[in-house]
MMTF fields as JSON, N, C-alpha, C and O atoms, coordinates in Angstrom:
{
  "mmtfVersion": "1.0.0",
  "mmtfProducer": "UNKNOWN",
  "numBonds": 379,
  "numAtoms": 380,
  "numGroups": 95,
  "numChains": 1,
  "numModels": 1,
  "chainsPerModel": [1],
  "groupsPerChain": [95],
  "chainIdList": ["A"],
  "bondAtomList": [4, 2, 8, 6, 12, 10, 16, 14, 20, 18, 24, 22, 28, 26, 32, 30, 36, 34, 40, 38, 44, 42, 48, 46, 52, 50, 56, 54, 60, 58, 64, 62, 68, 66, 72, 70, 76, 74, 80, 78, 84, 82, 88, 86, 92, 90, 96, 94, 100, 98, 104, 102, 108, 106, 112, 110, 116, 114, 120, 118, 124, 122, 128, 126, 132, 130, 136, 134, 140, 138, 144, 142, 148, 146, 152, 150, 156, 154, 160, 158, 164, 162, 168, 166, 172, 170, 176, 174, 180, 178, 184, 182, 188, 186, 192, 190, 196, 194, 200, 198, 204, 202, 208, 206, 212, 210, 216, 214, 220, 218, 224, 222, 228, 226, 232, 230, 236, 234, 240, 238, 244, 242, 248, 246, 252, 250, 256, 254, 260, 258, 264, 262, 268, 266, 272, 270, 276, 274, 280, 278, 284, 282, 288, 286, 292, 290, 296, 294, 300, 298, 304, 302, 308, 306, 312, 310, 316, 314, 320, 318, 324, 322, 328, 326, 332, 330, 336, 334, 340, 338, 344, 342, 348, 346, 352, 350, 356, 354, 360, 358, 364, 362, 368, 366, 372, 370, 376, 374],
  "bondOrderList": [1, 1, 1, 1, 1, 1, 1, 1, 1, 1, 1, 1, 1, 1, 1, 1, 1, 1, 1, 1, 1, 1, 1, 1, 1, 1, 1, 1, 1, 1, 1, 1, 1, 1, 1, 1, 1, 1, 1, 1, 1, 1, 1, 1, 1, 1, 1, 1, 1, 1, 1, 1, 1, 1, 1, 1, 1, 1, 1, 1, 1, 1, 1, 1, 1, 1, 1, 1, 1, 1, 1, 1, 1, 1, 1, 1, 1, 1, 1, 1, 1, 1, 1, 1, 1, 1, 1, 1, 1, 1, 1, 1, 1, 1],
  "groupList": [{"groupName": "UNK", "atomNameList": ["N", "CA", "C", "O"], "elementList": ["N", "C", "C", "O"], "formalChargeList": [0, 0, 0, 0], "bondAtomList": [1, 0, 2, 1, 3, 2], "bondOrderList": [1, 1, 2], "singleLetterCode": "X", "chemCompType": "L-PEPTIDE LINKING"}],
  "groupTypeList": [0, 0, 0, 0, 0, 0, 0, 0, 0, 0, 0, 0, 0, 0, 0, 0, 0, 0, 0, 0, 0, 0, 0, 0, 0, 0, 0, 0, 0, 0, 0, 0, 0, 0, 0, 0, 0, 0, 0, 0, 0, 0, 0, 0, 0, 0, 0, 0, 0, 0, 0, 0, 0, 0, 0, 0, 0, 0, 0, 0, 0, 0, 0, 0, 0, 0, 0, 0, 0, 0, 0, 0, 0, 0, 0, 0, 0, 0, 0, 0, 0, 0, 0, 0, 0, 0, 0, 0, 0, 0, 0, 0, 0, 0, 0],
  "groupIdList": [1, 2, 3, 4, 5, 6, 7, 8, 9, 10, 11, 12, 13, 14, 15, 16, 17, 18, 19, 20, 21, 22, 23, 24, 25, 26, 27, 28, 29, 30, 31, 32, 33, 34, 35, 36, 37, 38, 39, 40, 41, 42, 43, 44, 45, 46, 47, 48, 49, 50, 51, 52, 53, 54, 55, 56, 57, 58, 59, 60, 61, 62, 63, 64, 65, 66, 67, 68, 69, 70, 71, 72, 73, 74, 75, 76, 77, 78, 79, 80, 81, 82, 83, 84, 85, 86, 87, 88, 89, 90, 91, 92, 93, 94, 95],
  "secStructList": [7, 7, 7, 7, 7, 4, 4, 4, 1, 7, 2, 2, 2, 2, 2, 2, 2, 2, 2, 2, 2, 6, 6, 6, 6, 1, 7, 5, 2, 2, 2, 2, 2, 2, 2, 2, 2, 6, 7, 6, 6, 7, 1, 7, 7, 7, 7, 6, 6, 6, 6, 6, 6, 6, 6, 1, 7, 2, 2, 2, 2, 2, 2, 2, 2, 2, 2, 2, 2, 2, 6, 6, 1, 5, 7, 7, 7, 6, 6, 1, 5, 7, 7, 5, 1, 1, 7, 6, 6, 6, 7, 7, 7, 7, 7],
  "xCoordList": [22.031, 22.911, 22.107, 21.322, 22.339, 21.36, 22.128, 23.149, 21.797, 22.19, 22.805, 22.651, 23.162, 23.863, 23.757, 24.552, 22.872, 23.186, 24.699, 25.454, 24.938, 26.266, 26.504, 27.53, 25.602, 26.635, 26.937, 27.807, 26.455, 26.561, 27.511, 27.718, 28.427, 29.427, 30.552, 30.459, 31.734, 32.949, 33.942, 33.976, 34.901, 36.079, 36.415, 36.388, 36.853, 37.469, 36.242, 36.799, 35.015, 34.305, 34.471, 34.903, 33.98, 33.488, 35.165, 35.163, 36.545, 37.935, 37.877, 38.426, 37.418, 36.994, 36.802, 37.544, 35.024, 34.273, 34.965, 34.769, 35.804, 36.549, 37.514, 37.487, 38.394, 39.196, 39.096, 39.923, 38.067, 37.254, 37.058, 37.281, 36.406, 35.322, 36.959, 36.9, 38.304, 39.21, 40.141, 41.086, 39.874, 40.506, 39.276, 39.176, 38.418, 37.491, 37.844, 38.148, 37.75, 38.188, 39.952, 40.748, 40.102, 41.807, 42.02, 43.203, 41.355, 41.496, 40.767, 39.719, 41.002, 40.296, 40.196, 41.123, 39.198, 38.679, 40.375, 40.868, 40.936, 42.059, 43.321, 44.249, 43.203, 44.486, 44.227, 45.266, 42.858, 42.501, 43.385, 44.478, 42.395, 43.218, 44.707, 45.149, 45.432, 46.811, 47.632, 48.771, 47.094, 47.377, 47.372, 48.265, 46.089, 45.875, 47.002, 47.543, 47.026, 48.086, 49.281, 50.032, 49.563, 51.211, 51.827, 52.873, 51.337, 52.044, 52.899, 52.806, 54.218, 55.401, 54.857, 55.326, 54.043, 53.445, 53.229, 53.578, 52.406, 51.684, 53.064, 53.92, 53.053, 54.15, 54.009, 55.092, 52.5, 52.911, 52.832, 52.157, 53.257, 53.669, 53.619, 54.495, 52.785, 52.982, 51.945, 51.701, 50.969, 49.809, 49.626, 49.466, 49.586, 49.748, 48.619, 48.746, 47.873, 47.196, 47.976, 47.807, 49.047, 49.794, 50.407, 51.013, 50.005, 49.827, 49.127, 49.262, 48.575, 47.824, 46.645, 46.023, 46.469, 46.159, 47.06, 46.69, 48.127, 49.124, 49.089, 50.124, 48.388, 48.194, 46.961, 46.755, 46.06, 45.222, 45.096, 46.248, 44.409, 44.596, 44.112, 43.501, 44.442, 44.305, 42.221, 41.317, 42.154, 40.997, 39.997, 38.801, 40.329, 39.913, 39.212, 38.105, 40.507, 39.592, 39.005, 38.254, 39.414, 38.177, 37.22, 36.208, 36.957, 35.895, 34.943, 33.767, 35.481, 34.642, 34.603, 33.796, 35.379, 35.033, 33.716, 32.86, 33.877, 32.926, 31.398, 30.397, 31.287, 30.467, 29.922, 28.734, 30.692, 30.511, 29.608, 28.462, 30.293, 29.446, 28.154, 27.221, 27.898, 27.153, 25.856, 24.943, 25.977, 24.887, 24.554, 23.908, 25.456, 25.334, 26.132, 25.753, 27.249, 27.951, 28.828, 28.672, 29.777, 30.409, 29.822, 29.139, 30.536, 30.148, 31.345, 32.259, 31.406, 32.233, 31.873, 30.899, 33.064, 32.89, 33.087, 33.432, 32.742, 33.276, 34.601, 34.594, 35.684, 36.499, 37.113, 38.303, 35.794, 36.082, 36.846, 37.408, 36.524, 37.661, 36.71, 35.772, 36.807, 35.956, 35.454, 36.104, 34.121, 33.753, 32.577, 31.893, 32.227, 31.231, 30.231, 30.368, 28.576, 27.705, 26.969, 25.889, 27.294, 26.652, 27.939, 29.14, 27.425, 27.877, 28.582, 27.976, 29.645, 30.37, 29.677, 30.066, 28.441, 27.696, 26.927, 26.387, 26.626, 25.557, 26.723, 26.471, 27.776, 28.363, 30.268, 31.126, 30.204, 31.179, 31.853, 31.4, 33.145, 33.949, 34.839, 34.933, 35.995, 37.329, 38.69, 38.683, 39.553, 40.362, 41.529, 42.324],
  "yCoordList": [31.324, 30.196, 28.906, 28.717, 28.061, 26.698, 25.915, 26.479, 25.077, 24.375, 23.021, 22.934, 22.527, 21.402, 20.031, 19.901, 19.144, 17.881, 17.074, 17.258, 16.316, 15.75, 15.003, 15.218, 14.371, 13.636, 14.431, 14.023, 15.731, 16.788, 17.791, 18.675, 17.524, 18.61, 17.499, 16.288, 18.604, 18.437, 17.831, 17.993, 16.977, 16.119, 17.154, 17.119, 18.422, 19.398, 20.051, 20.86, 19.918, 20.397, 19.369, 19.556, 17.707, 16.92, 16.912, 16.903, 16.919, 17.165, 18.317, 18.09, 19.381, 20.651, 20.107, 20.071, 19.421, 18.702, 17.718, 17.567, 17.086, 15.598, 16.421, 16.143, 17.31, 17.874, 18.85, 19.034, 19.378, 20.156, 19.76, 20.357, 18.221, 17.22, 16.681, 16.458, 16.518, 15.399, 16.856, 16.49, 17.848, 19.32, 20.18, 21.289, 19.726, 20.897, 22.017, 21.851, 23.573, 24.687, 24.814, 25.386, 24.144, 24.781, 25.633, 25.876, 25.984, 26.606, 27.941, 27.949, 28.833, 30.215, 29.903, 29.37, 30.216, 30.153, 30.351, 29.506, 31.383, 31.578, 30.663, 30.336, 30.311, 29.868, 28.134, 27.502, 27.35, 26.183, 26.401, 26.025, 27.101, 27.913, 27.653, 26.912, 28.687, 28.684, 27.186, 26.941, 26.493, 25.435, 24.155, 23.345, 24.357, 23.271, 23.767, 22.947, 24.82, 25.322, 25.224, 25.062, 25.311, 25.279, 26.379, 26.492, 27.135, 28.703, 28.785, 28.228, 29.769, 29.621, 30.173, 29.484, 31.138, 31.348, 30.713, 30.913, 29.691, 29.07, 28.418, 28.07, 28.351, 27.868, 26.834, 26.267, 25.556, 24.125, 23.349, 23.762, 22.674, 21.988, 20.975, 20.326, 20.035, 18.526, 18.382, 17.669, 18.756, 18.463, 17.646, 18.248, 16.08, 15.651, 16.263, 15.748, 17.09, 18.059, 18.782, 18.89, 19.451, 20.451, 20.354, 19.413, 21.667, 21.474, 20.396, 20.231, 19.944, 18.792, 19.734, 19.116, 21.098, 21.767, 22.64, 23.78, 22.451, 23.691, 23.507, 23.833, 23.175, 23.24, 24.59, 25.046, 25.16, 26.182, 26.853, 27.029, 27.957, 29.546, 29.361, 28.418, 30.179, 30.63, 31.1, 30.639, 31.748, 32.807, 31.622, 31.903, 30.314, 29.6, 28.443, 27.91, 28.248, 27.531, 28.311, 27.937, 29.465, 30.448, 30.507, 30.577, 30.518, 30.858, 28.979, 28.924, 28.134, 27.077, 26.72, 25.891, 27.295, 26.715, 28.083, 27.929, 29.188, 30.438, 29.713, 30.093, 28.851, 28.293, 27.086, 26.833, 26.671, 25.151, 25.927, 25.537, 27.35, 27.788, 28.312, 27.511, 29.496, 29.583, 28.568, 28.949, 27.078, 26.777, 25.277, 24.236, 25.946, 25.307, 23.786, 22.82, 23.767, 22.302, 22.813, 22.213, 23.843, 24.307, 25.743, 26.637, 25.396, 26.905, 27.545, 26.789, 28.978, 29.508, 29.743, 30.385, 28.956, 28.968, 30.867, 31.913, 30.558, 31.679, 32.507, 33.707, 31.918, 32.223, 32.47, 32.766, 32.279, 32.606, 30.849, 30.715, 30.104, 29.208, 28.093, 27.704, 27.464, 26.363, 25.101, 24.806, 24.462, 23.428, 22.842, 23.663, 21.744, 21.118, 21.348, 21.386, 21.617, 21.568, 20.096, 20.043, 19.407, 17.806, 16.726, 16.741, 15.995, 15.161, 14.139, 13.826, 13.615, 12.679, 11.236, 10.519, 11.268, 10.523, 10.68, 9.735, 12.281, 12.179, 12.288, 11.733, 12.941, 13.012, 12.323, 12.6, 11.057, 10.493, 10.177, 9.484, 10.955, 11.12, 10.91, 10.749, 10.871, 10.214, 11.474, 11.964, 11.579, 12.568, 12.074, 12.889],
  "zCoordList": [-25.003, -25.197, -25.057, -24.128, -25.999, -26.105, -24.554, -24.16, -24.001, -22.898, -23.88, -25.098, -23.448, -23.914, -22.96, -22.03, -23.196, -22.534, -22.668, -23.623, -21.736, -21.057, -22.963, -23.608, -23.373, -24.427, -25.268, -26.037, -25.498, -26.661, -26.549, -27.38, -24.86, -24.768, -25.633, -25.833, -26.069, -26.442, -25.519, -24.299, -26.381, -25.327, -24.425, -23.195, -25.458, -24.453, -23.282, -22.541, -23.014, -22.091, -21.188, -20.051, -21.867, -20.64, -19.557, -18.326, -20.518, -19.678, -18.772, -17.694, -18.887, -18.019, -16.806, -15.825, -17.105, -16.096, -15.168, -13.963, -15.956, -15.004, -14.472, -13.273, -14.65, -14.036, -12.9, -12.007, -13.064, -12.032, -11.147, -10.093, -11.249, -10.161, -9.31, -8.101, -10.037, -9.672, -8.573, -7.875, -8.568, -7.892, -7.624, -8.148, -6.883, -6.708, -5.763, -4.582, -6.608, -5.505, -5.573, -4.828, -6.603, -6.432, -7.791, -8.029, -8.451, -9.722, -9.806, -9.161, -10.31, -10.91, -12.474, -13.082, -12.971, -14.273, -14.993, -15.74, -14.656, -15.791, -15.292, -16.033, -13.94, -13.49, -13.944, -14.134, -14.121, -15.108, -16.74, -17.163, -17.238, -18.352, -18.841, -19.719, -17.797, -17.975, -17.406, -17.803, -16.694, -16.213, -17.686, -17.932, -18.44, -19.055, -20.738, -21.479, -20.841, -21.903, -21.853, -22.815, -20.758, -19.972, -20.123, -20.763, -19.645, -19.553, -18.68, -17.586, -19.196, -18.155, -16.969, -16.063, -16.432, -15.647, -14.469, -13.305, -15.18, -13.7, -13.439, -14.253, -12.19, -10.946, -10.86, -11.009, -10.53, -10.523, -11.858, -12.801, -11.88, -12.796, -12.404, -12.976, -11.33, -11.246, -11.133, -10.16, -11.739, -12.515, -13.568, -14.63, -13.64, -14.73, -16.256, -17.367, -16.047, -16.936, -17.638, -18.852, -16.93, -17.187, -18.907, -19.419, -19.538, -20.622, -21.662, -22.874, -20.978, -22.188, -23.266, -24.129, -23.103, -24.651, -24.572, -24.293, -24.733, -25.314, -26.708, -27.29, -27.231, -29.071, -29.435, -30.56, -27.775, -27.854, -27.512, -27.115, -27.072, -26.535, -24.883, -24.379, -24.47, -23.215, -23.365, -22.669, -24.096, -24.389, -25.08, -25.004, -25.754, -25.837, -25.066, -25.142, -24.161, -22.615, -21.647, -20.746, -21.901, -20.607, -21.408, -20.711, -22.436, -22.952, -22.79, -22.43, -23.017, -22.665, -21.011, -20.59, -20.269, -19.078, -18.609, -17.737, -19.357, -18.94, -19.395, -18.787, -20.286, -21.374, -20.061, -19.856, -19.547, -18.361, -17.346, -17.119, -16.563, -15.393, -16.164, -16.112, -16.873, -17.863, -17.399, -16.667, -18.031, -18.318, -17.158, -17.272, -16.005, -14.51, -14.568, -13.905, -15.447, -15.334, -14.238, -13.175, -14.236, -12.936, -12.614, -13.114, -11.435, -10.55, -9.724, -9.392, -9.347, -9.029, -7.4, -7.007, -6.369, -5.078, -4.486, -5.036, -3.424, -2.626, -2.817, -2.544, -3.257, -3.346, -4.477, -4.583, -5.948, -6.909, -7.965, -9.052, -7.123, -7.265, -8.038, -7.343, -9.483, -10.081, -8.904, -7.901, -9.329, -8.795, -9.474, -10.085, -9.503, -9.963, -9.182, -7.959, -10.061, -9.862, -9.771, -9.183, -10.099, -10.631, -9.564, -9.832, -8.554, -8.29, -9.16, -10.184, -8.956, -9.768, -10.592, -11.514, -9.699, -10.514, -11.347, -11.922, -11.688, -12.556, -13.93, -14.999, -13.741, -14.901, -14.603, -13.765, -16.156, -15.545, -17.026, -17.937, -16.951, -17.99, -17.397, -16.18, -18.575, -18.668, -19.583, -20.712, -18.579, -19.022, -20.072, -20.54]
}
């Protein structure tokens, strides 16, 4: 997999990234996912995220947030749970 510098990721990656950094450790790769699609599923809903890609797949954002840990933009805590690798300053996007 080619690595990708910060200006060469996609709206939908660097939003991954800002959302990650703004909740670090409260998400599982799929429970981000189902959160950002708006699946009847997930239980909170006062996420102002909540659904903001329900126009795309589930299998679509795991597959780019799998694409983020992958090539060390996030990482998976102890508990399985998303977090940023890169302090908020090195990478600074807008959701």
């Amino acid at each position: 997999m080619t690595e990708l510098t910060l200006e060469q990721l996609s709206s939908l990656q660097r939003t991954l990234l800002d959302i990650v950094r703004k909740y670090p450790g409260r998400f599982s790769r799929s429970g981000l996912a189902k959160m950002l699609v708006g699946a009847k599923s997930w239980q909170d809903r006062e996420y102002p995220e909540y659904g903001r890609f329900s126009d795309r797949g589930r299998k679509e954002i795991t597959w780019q947030i799998d694409s983020l840990v992958q090539q060390s933009y996030l990482r998976l805590d102890g508990r399985n749970r998303l977090a940023p690798t890169l302090s908020p300053k090195e990478f600074d996007v807008d959701v």
